[in-house]
N, C-alpha and C positions, 0 to 999 in steps of 0.2 A: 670719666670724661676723657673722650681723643682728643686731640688737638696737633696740629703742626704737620700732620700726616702729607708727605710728599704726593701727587699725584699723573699717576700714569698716561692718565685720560689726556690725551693730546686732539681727538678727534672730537671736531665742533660739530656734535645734531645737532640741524636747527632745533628750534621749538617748535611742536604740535600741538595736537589737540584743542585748540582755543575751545575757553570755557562759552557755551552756547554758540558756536557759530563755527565755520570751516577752519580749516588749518591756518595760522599766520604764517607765513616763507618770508625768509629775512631779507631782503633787495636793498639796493643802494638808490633812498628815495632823493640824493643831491649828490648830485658828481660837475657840480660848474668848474666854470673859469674865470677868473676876473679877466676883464676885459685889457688893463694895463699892466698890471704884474703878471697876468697869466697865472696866477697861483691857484691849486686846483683844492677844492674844497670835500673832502669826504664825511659823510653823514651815511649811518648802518647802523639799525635797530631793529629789534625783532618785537618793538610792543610800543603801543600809544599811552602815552597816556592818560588815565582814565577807563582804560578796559582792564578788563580782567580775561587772564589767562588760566591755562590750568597746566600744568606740568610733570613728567614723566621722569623717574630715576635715569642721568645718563643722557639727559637733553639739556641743551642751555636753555637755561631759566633768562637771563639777561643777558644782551650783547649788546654793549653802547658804547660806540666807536663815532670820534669828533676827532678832525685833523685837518691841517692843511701844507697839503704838499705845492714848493715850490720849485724852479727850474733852476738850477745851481750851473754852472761851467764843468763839465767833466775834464777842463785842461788838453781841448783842442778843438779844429778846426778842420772843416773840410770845402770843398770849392763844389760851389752848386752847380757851376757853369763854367765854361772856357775862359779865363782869362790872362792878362798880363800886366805886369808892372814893369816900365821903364823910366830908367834913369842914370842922368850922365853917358847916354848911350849905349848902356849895357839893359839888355831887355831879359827878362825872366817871363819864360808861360805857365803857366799852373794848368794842367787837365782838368778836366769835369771831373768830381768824385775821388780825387787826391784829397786824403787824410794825412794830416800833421797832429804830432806831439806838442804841445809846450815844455820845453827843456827849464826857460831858467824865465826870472825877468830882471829885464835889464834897463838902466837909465841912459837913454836915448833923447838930444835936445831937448834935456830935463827935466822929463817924462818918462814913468815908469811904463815899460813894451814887455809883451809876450814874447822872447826868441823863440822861432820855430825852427831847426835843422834841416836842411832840405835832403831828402835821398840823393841828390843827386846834384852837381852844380853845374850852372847854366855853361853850355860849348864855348859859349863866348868870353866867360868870366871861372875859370876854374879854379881861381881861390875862395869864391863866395862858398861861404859854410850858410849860414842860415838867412831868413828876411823876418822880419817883426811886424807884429801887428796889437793895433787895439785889443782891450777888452771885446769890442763888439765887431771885430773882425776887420776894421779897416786896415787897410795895408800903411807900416811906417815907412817913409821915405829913406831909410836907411837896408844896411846890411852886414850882417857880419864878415868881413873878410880879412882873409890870414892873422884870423885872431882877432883882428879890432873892428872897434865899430862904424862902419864910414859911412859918415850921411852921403845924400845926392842933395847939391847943386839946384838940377832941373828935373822934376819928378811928376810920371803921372802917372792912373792904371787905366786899361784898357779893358772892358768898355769903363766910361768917366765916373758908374757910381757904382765900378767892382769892388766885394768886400769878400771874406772868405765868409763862411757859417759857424758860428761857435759850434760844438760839442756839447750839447746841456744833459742833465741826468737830474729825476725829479729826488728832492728828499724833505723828511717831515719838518717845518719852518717853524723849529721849537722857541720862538717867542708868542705863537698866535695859541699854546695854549696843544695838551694830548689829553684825551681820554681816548682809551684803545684797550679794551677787555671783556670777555667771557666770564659769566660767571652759569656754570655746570650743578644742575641739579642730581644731588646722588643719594639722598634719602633725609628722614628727621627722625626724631625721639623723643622721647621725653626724657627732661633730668635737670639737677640744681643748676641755677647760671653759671657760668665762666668766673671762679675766681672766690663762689662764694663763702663766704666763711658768716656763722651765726653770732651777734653781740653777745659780749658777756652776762650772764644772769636771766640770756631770754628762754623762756618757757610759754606751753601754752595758757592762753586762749590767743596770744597777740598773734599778727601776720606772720608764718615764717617766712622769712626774708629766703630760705633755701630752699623755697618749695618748688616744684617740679615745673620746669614749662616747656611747648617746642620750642627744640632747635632743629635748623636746617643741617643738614652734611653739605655741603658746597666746594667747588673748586672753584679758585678766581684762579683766571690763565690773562696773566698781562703780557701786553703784546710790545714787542723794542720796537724804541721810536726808531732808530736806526730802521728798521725793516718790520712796518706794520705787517706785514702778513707773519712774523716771526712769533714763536711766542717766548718771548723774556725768562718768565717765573711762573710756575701753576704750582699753589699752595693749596692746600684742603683743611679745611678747618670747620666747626659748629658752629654756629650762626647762631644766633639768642633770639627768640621772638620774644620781643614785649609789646603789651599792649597792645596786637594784632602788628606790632611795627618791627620789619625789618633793617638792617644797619647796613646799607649799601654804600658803596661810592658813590657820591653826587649826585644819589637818589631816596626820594624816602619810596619803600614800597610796603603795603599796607598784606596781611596773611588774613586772605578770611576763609580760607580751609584748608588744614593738613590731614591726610588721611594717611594710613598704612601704602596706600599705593599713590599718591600725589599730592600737588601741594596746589589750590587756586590764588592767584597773586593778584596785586593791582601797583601799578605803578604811578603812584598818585603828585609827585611835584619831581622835576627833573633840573638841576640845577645847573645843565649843559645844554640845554634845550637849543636848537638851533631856529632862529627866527631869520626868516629870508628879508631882509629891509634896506638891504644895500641895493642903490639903482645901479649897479657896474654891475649886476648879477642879472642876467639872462631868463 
């Protein structure tokens, strides 16, 4: 018996050959948006359930991939448009498409602000170091200068509902839940299950509990939540078929032919199944 065998196979073939009908090609049959989180939903499987496939040594047999990505702060801001902020008489312009860092955050009229550093300080005020802003890019009425933090008095920005742009960068929103892996068909056999060992005193005629059945060869290539197109870990291991029933991830899939060159599958109850029910979904 193999077991544990590391695998090389980093290269995802889709799956071909479907049993009775044209090729299945894997697509991305849900890529929404929720309309108020903005959080983007990924659904990617290579089989329905209910059909039957047929599979080739070196293609993936299963690819069931559920995630949902959402839009995080990358820790800055940029100006979509020309504007300015003044206050106390001191006027600062921001350019179109001026990028800022977020350096630190700082409590500001007893509120926690984003310090931003400026490249550069205003002609008019050459001790200003930085200006602060919201989470969501409103501009704080204050500024850093020579070192402390000094509010304004009389404060406004120009135009009246100027804000800067956050910086967002999507990543996978590990409360809603990953399934994200490949599982690679690479041959079967025949041979005693995984582990088995004979009771004391048995002989025949009874069942041998060690007798030969298929198993699959398979790689699972799991994918880091960190960076789903990443793959994490590909393990290779024999797969047990009982009872026509394979032991997947958060699937039952049913074997109803292994041959020397392929294996036909069904993938009969999926326990990630994605059901579109939500009305914020498009």
């Amino acid at each position: 018996m193999r077991s544990g065998r590391r695998a090389a196979i980093l290269a995802t073939v889709m799956l071909s050959g479907c049993f009775g009908g044209p090729d299945i090609k894997t697509t991305r049959v849900m890529d929404n948006f929720k309309e108020e989180t903005k959080d983007r939903v990924v659904v990617d499987r290579n089989y329905q359930v209910g059909q039957r496939y047929r599979v080739l040594p070196g293609q993936v047999m299963i690819r069931n991939k559920l995630y949902t990505m959402t839009a995080e702060s990358a820790g800055g801001y940029r100006a979509g448009y020309n504007l300015a902020m003044v206050g106390d008489g001191v006027r600062l312009d921001i350019a179109e498409g001026t990028a800022f860092r977020v350096s630190d955050r700082i409590l500001v009229n007893g509120k926690l602000a984003n310090m931003i550093p400026l490249g550069a300080p205003p002609a008019t005020a050459p001790d200003i170091q930085a200006i602060f802003a919201n989470d969501n890019g409103t501009l704080v009425p204050a500024v850093l200068r020579a070192g402390k933090v000094a509010t304004f008095a009389q404060f406004e920005v120009q135009p009246k509902t100027a804000q800067l742009l956050p910086v967002t960068q999507e990543s996978v929103k590990t409360s809603a839940g990953y399934v994200n892996y490949d599982l690679v068909y690479n041959g079967n056999a025949k041979g005693p299950p995984p582990g088995c060992a004979r009771p004391a005193g048995w002989a025949p005629p009874a069942p041998d509990p060690c007798a030969d059945i298929v198993q699959l060869d398979l790689t699972l290539m799991q994918y880091d939540a960190a960076n789903p197109e990443a793959v994490a870990r590909a393990t290779r291991n024999y797969y047990p078929v009982r009872n026509k029933l394979l032991d997947v991830p958060g699937l039952k899939v049913t074997i109803h032919e292994a041959s020397a060159t392929s294996v036909v599958y069904e993938v009969t109850k999926d326990d990630n199944a994605y059901k579109k029910t939500d009305p914020k979904f498009k």
